[in-house]
C-alpha positions, 0 to 999 in steps of 0.5 A, a space after each residue: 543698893 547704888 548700883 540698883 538705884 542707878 539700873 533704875 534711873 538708866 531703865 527709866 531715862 530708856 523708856 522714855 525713848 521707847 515708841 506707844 506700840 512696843 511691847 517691852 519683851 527682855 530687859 538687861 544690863 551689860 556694856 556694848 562694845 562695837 561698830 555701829 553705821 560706821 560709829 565706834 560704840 562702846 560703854 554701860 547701858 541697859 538693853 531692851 529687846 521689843 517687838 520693833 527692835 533691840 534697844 541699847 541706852 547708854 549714858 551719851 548715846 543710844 542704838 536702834 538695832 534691826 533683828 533681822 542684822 543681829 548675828 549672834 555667835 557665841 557666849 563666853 561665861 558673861 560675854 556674848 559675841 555677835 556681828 552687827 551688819 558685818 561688825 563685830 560686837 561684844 556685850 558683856 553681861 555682869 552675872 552669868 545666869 544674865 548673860 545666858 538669858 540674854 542670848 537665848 533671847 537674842 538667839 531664839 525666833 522672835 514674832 517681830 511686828 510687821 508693820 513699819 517701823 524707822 529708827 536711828 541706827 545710832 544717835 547721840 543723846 546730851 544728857 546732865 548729870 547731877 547728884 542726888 541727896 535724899 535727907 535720911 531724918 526728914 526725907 527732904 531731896 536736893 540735887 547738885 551737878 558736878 562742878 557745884 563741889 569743886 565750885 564750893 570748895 573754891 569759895 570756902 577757900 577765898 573765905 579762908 583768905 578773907 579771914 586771913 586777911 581781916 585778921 592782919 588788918 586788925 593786928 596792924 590795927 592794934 599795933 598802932 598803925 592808923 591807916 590800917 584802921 581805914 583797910 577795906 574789910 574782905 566779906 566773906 561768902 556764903 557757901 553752902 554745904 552741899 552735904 547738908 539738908 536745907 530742910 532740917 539741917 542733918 548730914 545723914 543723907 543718901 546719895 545717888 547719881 541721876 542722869 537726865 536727857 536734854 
């Protein structure tokens, strides 16, 4: 079920790369390994073969590629094994029925468009990754970035220091020393718990990891 989720938000973070007159022909998900325009590339992404172009998205960066320089020459179970301009490739493809699908496609004769079409080879894309939480009892959503969980457990450690303390004062206090009545007292924070709903307050909640392009 995550692993679907997170098919979903990479497919729907690609599309949005994708040009008004390319028709979406195959889709499917693996991880690329290979040169490309004299970059090492190499990591789990969705492919999507157009009428323009073989599209690869993967989380940092994204691959324009020229059917016309695609040479595909084998496939070995789930990996299919090729060479870009000369440069070997491999795309590993998680079930096999995928994989043989993928390269009939990449194999077969495609009715490319003719008319011109510029990409990038390669370019690297920015992109933020935040955790999503989708509230099981009342469907409220609230999302959080990676350094907000060590963040947070920072904070309720200095909380925990701040007890420590007030509680010394107070037992100096009661002992009968006077000036630790005049001790400057640690306020504690207020830390949120990122596993709770801001809505209702429940801790039944899914998670998933979305990926946004800046």
């Amino acid at each position: 079920m995550k692993k679907e989720k997170a098919r979903v938000n990479t497919y729907n973070q690609a599309i949005k790369h994708l040009q008004e007159n390319e028709t979406n022909l195959h889709v499917f998900y693996g991880d690329f390994n290979g040169k490309i325009n004299k970059k090492r590339m190499f990591g789990n992404g969705v492919f999507i073969g157009t009428n323009k172009r073989l599209f690869v998205y993967t989380w940092g960066a994204m691959l324009s590629l020229n059917y016309i320089h695609i040479e595909v020459s084998t496939i070995e179970k789930k990996k299919i094994i090729g060479n870009y301009k000369g440069n070997k490739f491999t795309i590993s493809v998680p079930f096999e029925e995928e994989a043989q699908e993928a390269f009939n496609f990449l194999t077969s004769k495609k009715e490319i468009a003719t008319d011109p079409f510029n990409f990038e080879e390669y370019r690297k894309i920015k992109q933020i990754v935040e955790t999503k939480r989708t509230c099981t009892v009342c469907g409220e959503t609230w999302y959080y970035d990676k350094g907000e969980p060590m963040k947070n457990f920072g904070e309720k450690m200095e909380n925990v220091g701040s007890d420590a303390s007030n509680m010394g004062s107070d037992m100096m206090c009661c002992t009968g020393c006077l000036p630790a009545a005049f001790l400057p007292r640690h306020q504690k924070k207020e830390v949120r718990d990122l596993n709770e709903c801001p809505n209702c307050g429940s801790k039944a909640a899914d998670k998933e990891t979305v990926v946004h392009d800046v």
